[in-house]
C-alpha positions as CSV (number, residue, x, y, z in Angstrom):
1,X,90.3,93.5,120.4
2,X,90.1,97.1,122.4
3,X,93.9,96.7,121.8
4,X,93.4,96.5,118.2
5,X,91.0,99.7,117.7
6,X,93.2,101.7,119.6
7,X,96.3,100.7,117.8
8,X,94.4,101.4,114.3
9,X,93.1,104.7,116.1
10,X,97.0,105.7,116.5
11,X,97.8,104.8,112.7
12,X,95.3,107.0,111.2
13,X,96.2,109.6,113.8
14,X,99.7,110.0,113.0
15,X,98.8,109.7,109.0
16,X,96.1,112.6,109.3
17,X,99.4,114.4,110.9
18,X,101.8,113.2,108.1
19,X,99.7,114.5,105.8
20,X,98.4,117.7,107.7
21,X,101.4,119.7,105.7
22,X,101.2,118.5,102.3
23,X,98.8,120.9,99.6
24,X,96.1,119.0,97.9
25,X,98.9,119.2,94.7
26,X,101.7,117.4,96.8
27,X,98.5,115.0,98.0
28,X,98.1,114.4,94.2
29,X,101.1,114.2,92.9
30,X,102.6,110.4,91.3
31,X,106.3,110.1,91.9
32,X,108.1,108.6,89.6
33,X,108.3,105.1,90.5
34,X,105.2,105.2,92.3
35,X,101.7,104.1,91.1
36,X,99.3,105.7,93.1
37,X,99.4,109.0,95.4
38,X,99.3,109.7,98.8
39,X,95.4,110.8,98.6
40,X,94.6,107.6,97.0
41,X,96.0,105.6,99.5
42,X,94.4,107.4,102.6
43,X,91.2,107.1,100.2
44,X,92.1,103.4,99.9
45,X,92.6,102.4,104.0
46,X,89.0,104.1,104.2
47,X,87.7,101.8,101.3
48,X,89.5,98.9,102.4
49,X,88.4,98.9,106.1
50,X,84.8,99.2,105.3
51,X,84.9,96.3,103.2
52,X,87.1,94.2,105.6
53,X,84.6,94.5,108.5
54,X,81.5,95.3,106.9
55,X,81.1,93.7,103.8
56,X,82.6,90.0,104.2
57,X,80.1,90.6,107.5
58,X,77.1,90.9,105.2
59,X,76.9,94.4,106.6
60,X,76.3,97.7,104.9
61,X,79.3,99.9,104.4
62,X,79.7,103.4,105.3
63,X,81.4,104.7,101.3
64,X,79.8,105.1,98.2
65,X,80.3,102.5,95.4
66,X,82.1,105.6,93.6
67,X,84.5,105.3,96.3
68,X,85.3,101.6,96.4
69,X,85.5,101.5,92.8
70,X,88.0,104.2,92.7
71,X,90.0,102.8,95.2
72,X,89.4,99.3,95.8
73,X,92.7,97.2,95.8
74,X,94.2,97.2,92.4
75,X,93.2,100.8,91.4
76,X,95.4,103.6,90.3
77,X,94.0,107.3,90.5
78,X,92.4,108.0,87.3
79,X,91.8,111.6,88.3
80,X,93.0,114.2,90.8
81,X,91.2,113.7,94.3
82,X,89.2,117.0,94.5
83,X,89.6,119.3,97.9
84,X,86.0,118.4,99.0
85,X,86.4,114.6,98.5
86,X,89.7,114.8,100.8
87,X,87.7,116.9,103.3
88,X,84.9,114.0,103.3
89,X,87.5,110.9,103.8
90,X,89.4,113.0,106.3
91,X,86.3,113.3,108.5
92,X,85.3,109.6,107.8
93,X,88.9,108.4,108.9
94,X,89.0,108.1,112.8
95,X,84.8,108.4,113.2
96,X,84.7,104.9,111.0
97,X,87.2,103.6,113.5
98,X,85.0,104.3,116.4
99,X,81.8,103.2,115.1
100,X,83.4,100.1,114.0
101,X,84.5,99.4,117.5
102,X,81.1,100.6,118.8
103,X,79.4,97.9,116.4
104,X,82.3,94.8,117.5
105,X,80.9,96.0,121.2
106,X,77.6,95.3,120.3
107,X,78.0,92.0,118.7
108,X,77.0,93.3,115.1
109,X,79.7,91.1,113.2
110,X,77.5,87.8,113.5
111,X,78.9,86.4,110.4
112,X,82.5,86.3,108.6
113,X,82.7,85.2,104.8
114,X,86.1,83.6,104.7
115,X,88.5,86.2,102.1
116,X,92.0,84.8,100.5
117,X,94.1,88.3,101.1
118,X,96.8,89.0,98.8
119,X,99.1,88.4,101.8
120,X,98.4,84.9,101.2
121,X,96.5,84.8,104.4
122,X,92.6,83.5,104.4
123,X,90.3,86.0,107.1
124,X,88.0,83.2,108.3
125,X,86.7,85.9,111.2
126,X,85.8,89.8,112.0
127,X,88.7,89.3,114.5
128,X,91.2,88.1,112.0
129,X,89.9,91.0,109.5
130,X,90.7,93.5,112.3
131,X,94.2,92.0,112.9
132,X,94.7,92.1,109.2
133,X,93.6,95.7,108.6
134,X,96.0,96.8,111.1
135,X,99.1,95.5,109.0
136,X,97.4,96.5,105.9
137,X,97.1,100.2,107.2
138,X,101.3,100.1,108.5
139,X,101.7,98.9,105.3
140,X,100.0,102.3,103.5
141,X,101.6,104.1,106.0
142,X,105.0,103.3,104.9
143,X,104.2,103.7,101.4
144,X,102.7,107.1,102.5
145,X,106.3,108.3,104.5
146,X,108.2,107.3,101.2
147,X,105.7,109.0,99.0
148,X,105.8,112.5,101.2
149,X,109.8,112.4,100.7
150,X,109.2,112.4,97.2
151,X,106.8,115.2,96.5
């Protein structure tokens, strides 16, 4: 799995770079033909993650329920993500990576409750979770390129 962390280290990497440019309007801003922004979606890889790994492990998660219920899969932004919210979920992004990887080092994922994704693909494992996660973040990171050539 060291392959796995590192590869999900380099996605969030080069999105906190994509997005390094953009002002918190462009960040904001819903394209037409678009439903959600591209602050929601780094705000939804964060949300996602947590509940991948940590909650289907019985585990605590490291966001607020605020956070998941804004931006939990199937959410839109109902509201403008403020400059001191993006600040926050920036320095969550890579140091949730590392403590996650720090926590699969020490064993902590004991359990996995199996989750049906919308992929159509059942995570019976913290491994499989991991896997998943990965093509859930290139995913958001495509929608995150085409939503940057449109603000």
């Amino acid at each position: 799995m060291e392959k796995q962390f590192e590869i999900l280290k380099a996605s969030r990497l080069i999105i906190l770079k994509v997005i390094e440019s953009l002002s918190l309007d462009q960040l904001n801003k819903i394209p037409t033909g678009f439903r959600n922004n591209i602050a929601w979606n780094v705000a939804h890889l964060l949300v996602t993650h947590q509940l991948l790994f940590y909650k289907l492990s019985s585990l605590p998660i490291a966001v607020n329920d605020e956070m998941v219920k804004k931006y939990t899969k199937g959410t839109a932004p109902e509201s403008d993500i403020t400059k001191q919210e993006l600040e926050h979920i920036k320095e969550q992004f890579l140091s949730l990576v590392d403590t996650s990887k720090k926590d699969y080092d020490n064993n902590l994922f004991k359990i996995y409750h199996p989750y049906p994704t919308s992929a159509n693909v059942t995570l019976n494992t913290i491994d499989e979770a991991i896997q998943f996660n990965n093509f859930h973040e290139g995913l958001h990171l495509g929608y995150i390129l085409a939503l940057k050539k449109s603000v």
